[in-house]
Backbone bond lengths (Angstrom), bond angles and torsions (degrees), N, CA, C in turn:
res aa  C-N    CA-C-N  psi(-1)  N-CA   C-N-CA  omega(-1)  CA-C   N-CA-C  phi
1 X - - - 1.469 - - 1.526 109.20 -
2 X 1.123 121.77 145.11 1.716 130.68 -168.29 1.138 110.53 -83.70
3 X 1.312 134.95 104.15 2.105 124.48 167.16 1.299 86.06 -20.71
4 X 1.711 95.11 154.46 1.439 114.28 135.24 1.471 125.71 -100.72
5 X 1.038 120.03 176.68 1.525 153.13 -177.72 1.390 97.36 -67.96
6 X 1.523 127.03 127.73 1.854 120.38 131.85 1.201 114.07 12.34
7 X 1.171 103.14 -65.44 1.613 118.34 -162.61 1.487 123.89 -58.76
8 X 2.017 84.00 -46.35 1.578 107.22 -173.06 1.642 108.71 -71.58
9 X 1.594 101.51 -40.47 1.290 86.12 -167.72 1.444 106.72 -100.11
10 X 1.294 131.74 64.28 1.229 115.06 177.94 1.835 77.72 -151.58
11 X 0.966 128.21 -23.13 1.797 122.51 150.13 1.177 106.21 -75.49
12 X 1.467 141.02 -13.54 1.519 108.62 137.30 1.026 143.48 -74.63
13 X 1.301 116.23 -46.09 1.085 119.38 158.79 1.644 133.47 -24.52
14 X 1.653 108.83 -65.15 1.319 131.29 160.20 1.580 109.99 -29.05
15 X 1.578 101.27 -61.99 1.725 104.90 -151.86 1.850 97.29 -68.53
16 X 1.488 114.24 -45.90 1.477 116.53 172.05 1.627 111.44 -35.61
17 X 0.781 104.59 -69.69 1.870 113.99 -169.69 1.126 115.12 -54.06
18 X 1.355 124.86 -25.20 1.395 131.75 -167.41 1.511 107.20 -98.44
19 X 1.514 116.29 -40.32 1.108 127.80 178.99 1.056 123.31 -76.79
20 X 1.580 114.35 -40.03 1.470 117.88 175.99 1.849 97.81 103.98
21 X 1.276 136.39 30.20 1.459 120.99 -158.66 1.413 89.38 -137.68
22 X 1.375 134.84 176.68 1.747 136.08 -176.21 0.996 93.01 -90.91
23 X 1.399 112.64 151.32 2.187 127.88 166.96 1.601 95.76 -64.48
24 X 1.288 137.33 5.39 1.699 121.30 -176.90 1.658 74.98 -116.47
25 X 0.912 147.48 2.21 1.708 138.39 157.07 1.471 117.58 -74.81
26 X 1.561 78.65 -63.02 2.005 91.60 179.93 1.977 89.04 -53.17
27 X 1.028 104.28 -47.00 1.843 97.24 -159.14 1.333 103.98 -46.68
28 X 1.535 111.52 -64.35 1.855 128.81 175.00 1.965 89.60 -31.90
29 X 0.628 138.52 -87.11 1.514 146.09 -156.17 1.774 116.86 -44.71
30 X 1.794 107.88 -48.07 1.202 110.02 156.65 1.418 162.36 -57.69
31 X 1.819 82.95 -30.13 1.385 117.27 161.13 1.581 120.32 -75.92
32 X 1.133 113.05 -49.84 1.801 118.14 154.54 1.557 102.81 -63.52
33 X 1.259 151.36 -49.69 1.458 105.71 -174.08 1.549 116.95 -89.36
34 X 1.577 107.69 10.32 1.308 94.43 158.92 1.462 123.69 -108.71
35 X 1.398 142.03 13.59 1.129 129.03 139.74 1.320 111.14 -70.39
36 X 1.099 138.57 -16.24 1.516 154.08 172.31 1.606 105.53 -40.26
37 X 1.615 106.13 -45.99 1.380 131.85 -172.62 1.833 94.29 82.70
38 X 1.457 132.11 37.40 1.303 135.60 163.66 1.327 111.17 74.93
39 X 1.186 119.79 21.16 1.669 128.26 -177.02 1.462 96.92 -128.01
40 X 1.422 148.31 -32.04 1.424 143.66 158.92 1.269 124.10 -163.96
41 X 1.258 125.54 177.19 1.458 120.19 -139.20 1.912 89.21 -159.67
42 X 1.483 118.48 134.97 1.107 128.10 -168.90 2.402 87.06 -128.77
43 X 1.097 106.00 123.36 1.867 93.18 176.48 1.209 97.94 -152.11
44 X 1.213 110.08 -177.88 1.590 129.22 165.65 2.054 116.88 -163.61
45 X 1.012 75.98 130.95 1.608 91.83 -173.91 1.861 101.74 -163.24
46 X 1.770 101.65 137.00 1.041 111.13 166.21 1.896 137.20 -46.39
47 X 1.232 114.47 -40.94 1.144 128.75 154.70 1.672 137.03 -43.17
48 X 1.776 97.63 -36.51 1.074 103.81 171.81 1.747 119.59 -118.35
49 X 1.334 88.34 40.29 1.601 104.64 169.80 1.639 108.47 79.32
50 X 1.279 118.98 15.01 1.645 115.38 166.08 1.357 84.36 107.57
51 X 1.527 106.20 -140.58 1.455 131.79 -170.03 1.030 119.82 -75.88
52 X 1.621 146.56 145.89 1.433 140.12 -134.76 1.193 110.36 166.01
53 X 1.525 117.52 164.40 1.351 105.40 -175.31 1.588 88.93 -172.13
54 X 1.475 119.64 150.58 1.268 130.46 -175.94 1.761 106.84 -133.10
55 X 1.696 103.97 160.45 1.852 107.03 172.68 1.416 91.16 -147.84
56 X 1.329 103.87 147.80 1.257 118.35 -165.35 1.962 85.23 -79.35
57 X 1.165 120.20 135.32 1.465 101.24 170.33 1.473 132.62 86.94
58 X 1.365 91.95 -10.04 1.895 122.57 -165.31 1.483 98.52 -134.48
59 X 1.740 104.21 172.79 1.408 118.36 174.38 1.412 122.19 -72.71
60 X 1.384 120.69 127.57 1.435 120.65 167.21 1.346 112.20 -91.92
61 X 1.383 106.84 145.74 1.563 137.94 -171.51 1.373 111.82 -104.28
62 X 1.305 138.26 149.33 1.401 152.69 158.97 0.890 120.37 -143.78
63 X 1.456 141.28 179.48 1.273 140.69 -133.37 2.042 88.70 -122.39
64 X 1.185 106.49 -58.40 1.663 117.27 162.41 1.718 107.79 -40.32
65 X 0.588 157.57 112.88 1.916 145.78 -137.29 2.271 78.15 -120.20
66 X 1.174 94.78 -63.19 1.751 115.83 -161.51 1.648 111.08 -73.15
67 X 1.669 108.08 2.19 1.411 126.71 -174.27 1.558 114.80 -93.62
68 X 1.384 116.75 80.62 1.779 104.25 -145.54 1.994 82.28 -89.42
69 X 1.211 135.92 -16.03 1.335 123.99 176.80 1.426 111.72 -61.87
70 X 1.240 103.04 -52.68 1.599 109.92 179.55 2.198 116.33 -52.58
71 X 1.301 65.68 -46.98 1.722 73.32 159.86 1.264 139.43 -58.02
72 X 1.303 98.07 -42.61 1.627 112.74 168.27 1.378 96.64 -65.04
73 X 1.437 126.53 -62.27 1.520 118.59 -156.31 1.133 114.76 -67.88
74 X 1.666 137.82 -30.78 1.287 130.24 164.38 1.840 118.77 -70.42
75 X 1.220 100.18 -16.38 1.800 88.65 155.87 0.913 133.10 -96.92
76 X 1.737 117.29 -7.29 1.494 119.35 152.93 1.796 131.94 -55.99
77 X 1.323 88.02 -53.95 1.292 120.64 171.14 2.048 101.53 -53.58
78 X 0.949 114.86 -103.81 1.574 112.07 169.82 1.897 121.91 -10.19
79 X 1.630 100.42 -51.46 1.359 104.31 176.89 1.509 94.62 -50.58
80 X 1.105 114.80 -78.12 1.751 124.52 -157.88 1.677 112.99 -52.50
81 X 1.152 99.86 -12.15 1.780 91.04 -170.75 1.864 98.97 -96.70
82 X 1.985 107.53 -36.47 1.353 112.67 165.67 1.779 117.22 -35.00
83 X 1.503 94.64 -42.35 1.770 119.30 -179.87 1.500 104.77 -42.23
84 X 1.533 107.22 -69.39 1.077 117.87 -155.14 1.453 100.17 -89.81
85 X 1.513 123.28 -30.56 1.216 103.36 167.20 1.641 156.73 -30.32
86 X 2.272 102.64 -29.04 0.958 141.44 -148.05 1.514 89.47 -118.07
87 X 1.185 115.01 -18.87 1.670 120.50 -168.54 1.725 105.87 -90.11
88 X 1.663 108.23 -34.66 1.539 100.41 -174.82 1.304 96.93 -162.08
89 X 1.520 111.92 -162.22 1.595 89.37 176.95 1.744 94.27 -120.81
90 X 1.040 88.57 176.22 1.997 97.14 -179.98 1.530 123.74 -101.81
91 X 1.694 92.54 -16.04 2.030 97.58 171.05 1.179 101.17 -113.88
92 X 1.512 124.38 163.58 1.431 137.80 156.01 1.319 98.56 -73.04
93 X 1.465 116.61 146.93 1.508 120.36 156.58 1.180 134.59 -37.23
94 X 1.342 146.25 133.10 1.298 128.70 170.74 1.160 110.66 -64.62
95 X 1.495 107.15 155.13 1.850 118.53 164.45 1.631 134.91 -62.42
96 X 1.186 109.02 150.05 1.606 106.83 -169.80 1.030 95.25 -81.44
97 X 1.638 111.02 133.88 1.623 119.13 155.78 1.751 121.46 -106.71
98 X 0.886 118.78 120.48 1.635 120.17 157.35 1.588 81.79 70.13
99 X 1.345 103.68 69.62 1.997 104.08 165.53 1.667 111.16 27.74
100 X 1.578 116.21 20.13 1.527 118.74 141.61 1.663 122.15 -102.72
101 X 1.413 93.71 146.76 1.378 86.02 169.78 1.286 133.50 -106.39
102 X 1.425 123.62 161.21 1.505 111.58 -144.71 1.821 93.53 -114.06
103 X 1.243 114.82 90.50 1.648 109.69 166.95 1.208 147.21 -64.25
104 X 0.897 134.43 117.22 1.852 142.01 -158.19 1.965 103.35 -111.32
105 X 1.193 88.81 117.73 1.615 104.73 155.82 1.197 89.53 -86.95
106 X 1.433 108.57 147.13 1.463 127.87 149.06 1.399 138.78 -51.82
107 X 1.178 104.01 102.15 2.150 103.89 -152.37 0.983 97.88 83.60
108 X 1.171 167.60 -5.48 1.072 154.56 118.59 1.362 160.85 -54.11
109 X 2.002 128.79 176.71 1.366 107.87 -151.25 1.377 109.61 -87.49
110 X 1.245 149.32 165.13 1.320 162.23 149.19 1.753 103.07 -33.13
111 X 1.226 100.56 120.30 2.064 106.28 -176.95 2.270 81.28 -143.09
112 X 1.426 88.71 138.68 1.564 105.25 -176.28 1.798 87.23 -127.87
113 X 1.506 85.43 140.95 1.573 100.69 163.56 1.299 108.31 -157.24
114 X 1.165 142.10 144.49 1.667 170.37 -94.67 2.029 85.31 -130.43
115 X 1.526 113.49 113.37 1.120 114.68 161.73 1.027 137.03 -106.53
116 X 1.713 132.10 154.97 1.348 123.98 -133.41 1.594 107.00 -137.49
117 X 1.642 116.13 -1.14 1.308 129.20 161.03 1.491 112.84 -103.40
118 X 1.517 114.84 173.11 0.770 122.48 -168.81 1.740 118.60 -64.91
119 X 1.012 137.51 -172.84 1.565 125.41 162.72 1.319 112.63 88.66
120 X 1.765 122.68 -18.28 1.269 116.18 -152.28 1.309 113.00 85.16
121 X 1.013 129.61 -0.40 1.807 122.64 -177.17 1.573 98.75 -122.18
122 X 0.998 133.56 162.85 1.154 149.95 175.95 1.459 118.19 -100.22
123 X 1.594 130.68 -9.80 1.343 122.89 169.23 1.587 110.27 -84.73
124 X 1.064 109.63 -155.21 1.637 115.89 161.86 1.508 127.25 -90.80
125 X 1.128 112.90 112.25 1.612 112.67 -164.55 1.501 125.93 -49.41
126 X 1.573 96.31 -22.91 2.229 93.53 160.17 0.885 130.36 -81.11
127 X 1.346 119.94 9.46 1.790 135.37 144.42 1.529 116.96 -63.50
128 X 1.321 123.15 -12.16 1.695 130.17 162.25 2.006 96.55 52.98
129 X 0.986 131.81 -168.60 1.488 125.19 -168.47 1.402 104.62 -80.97
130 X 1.331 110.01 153.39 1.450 137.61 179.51 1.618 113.72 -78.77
131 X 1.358 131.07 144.10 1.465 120.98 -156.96 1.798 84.98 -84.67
132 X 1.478 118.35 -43.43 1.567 114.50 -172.06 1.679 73.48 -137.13
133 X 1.174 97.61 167.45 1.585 137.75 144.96 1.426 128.17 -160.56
134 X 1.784 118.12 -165.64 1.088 100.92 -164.56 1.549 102.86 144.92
135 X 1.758 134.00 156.10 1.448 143.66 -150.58 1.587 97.88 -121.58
136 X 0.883 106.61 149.65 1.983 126.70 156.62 1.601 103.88 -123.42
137 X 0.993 128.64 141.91 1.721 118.78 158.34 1.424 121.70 21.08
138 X 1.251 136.92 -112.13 1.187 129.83 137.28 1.436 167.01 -50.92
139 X 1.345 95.91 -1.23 1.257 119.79 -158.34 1.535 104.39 -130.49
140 X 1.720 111.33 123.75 1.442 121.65 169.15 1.588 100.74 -108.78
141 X 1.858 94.16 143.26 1.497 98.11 167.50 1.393 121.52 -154.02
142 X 1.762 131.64 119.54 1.071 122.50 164.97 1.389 137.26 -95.86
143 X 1.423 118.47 160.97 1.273 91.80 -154.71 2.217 93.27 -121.22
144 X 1.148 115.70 139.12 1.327 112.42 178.68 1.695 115.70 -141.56
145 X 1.513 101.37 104.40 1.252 118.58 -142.99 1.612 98.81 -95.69
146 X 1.561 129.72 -12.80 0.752 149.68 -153.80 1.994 97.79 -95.82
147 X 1.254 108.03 -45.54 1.450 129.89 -171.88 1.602 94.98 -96.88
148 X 1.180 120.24 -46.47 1.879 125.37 169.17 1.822 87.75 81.12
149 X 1.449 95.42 69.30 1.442 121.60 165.50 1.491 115.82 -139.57
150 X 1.410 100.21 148.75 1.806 104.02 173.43 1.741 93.65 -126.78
151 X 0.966 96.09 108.90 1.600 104.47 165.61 1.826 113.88 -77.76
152 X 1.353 132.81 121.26 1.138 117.57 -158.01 2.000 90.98 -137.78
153 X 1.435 110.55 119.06 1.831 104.78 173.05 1.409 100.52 -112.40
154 X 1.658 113.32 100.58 1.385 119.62 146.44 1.528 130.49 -97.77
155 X 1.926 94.74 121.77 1.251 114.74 -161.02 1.828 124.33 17.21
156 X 1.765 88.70 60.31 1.425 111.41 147.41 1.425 90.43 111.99
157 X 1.296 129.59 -12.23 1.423 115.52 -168.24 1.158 101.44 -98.20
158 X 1.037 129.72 163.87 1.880 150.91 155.38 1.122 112.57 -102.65
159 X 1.204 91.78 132.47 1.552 114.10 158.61 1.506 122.99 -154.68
160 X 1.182 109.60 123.39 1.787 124.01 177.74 1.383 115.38 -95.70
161 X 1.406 103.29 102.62 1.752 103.05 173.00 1.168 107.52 -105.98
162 X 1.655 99.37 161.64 1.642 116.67 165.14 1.268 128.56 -47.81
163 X 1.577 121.61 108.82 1.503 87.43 175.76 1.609 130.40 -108.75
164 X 1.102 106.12 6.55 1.829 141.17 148.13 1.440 103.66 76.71
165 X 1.013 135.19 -73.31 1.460 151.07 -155.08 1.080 105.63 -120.60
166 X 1.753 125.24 -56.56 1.041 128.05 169.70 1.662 148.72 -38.83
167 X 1.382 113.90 96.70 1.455 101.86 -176.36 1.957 106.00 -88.36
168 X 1.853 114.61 123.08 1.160 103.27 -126.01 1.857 63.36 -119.87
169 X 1.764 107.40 153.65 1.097 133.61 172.17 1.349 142.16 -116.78
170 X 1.443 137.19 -89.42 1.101 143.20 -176.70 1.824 96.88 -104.63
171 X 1.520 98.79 156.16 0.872 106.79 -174.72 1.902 120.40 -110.67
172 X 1.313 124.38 147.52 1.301 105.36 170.67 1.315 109.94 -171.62
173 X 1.638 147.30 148.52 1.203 146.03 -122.47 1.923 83.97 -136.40
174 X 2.101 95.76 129.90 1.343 86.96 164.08 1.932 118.05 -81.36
175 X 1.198 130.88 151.74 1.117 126.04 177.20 1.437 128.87 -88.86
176 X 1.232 113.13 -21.12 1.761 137.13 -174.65 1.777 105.04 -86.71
177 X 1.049 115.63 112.62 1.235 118.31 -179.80 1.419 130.70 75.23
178 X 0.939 105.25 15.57 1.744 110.68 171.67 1.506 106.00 148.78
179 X 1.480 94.62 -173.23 2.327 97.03 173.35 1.821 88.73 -93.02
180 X 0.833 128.22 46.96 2.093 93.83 152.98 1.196 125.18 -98.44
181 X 1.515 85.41 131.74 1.529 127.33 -171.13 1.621 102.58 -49.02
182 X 1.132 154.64 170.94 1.338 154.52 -43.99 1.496 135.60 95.29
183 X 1.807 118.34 90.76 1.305 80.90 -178.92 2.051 83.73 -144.48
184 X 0.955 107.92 153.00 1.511 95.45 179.58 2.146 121.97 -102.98
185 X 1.295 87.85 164.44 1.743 76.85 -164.85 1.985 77.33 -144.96
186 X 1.362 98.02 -179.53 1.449 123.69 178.36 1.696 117.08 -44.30
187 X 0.994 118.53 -13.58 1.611 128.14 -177.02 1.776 105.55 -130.61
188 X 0.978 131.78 3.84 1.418 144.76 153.28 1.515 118.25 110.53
189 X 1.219 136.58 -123.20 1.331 120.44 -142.50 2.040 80.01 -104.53
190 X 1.492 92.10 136.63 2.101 98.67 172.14 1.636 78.00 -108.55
191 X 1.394 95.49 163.99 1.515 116.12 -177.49 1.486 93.94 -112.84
192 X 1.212 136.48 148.17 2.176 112.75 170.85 1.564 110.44 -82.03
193 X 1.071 90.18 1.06 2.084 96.27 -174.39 1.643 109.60 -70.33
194 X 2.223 100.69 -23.12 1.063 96.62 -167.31 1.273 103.89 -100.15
195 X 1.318 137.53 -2.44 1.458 154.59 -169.98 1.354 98.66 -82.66
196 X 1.529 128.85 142.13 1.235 145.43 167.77 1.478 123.88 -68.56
197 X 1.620 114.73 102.59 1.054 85.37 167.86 1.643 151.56 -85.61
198 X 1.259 142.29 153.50 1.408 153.43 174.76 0.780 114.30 -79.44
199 X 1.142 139.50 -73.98 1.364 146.71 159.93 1.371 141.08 -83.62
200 X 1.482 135.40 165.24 1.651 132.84 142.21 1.818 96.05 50.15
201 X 1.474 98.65 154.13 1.383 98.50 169.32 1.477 114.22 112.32
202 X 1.187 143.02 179.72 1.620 121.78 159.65 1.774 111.87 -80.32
203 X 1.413 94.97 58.78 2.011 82.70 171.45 1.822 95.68 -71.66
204 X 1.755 74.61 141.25 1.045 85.56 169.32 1.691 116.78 -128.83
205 X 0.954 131.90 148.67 2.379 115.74 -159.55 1.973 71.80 -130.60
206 X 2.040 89.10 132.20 1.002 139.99 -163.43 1.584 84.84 -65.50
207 X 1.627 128.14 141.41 1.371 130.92 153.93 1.408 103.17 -71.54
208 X 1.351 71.92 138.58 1.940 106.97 162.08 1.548 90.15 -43.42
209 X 1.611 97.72 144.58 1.177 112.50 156.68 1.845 128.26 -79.91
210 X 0.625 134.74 106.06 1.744 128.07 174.14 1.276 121.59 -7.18
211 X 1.543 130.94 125.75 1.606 108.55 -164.49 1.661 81.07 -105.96
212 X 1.596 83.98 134.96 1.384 124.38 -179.09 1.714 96.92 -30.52
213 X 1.158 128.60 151.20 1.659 150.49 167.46 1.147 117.46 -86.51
214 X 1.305 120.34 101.83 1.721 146.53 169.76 1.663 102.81 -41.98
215 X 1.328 102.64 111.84 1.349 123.34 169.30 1.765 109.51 -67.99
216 X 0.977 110.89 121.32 1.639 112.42 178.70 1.910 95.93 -92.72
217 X 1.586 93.26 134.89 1.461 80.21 175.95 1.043 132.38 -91.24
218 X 1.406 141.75 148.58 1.591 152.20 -166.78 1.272 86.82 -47.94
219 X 1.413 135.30 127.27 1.252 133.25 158.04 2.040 95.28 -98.62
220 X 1.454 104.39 138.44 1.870 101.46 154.89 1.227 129.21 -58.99
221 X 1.805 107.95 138.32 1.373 90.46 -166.69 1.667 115.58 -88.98
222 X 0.710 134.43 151.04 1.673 141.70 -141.21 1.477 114.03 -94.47
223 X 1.297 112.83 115.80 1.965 120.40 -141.24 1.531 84.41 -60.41
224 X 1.720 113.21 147.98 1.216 131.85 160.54 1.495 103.07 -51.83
225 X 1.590 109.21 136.14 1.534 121.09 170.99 1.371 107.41 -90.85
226 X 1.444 118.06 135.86 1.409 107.23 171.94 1.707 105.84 -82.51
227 X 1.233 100.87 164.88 1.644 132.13 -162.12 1.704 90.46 -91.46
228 X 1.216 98.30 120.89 2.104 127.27 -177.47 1.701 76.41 -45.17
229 X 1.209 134.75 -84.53 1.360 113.58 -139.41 1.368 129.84 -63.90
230 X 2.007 94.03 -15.73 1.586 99.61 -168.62 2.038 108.26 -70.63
231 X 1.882 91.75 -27.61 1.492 109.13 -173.21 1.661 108.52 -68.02
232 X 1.415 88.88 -42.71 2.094 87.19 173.84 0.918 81.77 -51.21
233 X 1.453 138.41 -90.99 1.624 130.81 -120.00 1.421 95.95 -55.84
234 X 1.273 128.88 -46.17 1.510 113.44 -132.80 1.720 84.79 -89.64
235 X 1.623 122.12 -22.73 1.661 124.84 167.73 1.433 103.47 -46.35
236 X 0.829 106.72 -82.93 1.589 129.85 148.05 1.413 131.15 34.71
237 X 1.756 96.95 -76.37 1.192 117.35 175.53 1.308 105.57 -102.02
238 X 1.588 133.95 14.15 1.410 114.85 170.11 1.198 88.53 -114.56
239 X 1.473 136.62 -7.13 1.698 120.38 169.55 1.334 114.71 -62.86
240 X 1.621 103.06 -58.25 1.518 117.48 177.67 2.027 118.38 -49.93
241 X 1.151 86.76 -43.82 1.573 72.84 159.15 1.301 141.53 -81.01
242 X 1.257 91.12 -28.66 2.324 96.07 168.07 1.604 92.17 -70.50
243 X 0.701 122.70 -30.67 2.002 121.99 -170.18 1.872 104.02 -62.64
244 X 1.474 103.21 -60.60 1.432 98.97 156.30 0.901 156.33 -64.96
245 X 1.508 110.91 -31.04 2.178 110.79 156.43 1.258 100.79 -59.72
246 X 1.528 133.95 -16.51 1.827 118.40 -154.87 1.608 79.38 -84.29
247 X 1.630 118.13 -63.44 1.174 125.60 -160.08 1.942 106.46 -44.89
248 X 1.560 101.66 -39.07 1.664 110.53 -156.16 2.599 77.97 -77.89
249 X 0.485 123.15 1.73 1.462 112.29 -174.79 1.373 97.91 -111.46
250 X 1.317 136.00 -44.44 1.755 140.73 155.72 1.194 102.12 -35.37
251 X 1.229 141.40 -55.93 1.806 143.83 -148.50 1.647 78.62 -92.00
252 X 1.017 132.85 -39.06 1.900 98.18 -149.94 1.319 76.02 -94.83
253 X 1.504 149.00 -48.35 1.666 131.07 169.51 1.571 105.05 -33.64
254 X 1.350 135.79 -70.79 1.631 98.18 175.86 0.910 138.22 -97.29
255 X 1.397 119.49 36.28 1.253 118.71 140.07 1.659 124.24 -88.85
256 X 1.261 125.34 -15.55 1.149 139.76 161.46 1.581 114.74 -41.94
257 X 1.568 103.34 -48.70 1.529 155.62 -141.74 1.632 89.59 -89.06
258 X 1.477 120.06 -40.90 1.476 122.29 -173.90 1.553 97.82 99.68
259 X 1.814 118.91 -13.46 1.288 96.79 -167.76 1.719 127.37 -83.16
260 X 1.308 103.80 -3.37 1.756 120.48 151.85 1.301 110.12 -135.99
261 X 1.862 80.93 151.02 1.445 89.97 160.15 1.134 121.61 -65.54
262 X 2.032 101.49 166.17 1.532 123.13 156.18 2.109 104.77 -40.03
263 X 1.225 111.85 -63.54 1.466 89.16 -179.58 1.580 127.74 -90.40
264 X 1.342 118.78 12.30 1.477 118.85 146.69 1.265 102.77 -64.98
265 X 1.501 123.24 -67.21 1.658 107.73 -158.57 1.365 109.30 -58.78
266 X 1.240 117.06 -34.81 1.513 125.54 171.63 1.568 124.26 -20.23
267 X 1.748 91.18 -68.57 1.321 120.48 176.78 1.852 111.63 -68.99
268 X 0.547 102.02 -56.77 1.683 114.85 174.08 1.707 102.76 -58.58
269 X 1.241 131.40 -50.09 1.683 142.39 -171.01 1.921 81.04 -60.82
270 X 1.497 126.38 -59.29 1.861 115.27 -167.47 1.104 83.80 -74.11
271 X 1.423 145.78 -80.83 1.199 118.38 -150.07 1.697 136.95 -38.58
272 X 1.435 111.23 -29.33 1.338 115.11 173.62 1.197 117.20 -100.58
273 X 1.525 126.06 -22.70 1.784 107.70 156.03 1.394 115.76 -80.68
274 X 1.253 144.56 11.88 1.498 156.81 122.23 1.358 116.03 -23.05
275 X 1.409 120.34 -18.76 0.978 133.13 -125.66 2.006 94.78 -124.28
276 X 1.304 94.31 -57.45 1.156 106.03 -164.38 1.672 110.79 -73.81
């Protein structure tokens, strides 16, 4: 059986005393909800009525079928360890052998794969230890819940995504339509396709958007000037005509005057509206 963690054993400790049940109960329970990956738990132990099984969210089972206390207490029990499951981890890492490293799911078996950073580990060493890790087929992944990273090596590559909110657990591959990976956390199944990546991998950072295009403003278009000669003329011809009523009002004053004749002004009166 694997020590636990600080962590682990002081949520056993805790959950025993409070509950009233043995720390090899609480243990049976921790160890099933962490191969579970903290979403459910399949166990058996005398204490808790034989064979049993819990879902985070779902119906729990016991071996007592007609025992609804016992029932209650193994979904109490399960809730709280799911809790703490997500909070830290409950094993120490396994040890490196022969410059491999040896990965641990939580409740789970020992899987080694060939590391490719420094330290003996294959992620990036300012990720400090992983709460669980551990292999599928191709795929290595640790998990560091503390930093709210998923370090993930498919076939040889790295990549460290965000895992934001998510406190992230068991792992498992969808099969229908491609390899994405799978891993579940406190709000249910994350896909990693949907996780951000940080690092390594094809990140790719979103283009700039285009900065918007400067409107030039409508200037008015600028009144046609008239042309100097057309303005003389038309000056022109309204001088010349006030010039001639003044002149045509002078002539009939002297003739009024006696100082021309009826056919001077006559002659002089066509000559200047001739004119106009």
């Amino acid at each position: 059986m694997n020590t636990l963690t600080d962590h682990g054993a002081a949520l056993q400790a805790d959950l025993s005393q409070r509950y009233g049940v043995s720390q090899d109960a609480v243990r049976c329970l921790m160890d099933a909800v962490s191969r579970g990956g903290g979403t459910q738990a399949q166990f058996s132990h005398n204490e808790l009525g034989g064979m049993g099984q819990w879902s985070s969210g779902g119906m729990t089972m016991v071996g007592d079928m007609f025992n609804s206390g016992l029932q209650a207490l193994v979904s109490n029990l399960c809730g709280e360890i799911s809790n703490g499951y997500f909070q830290g981890a409950f094993y120490p890492p396994a040890p490196q052998r022969s410059g491999s490293y040896q990965g641990q799911q939580q409740g789970g078996p020992s899987m080694s794969f060939g590391n490719g950073f420094g330290g003996g580990n294959w992620w990036p060493d300012e990720l400090g230890s992983p709460s669980s890790s551990g292999s599928q087929n191709n795929l290595s992944y640790a998990i560091f819940p503390n930093m709210r990273r998923l370090a993930v090596n498919l076939n040889g590559q790295v990549t460290v995504y965000d895992t934001g909110d998510h406190m992230i657990g068991g792992v498992g591959q969808q099969q229908s339509g491609g390899a994405d990976w799978t891993f579940t956390s406190q709000f249910g199944t994350v896909y990693v396709s949907q996780l951000r990546v940080v690092s390594g991998g094809d990140q790719q950072q979103p283009e700039p958007a285009p900065a918007p295009m400067q409107q030039q403003p409508v200037m008015p278009a600028p009144e046609p000037m008239q042309e100097p000669a057309r303005a003389q003329q038309a000056y022109g011809a309204s001088g010349d005509s006030d010039a001639i009523f003044a002149a045509l009002e002078k002539l009939g004053s002297l003739r009024d005057m006696g100082i021309l004749s009826d056919d001077e002004f006559s002659a002089k009166k066509s000559e200047l509206l001739a004119r106009l």
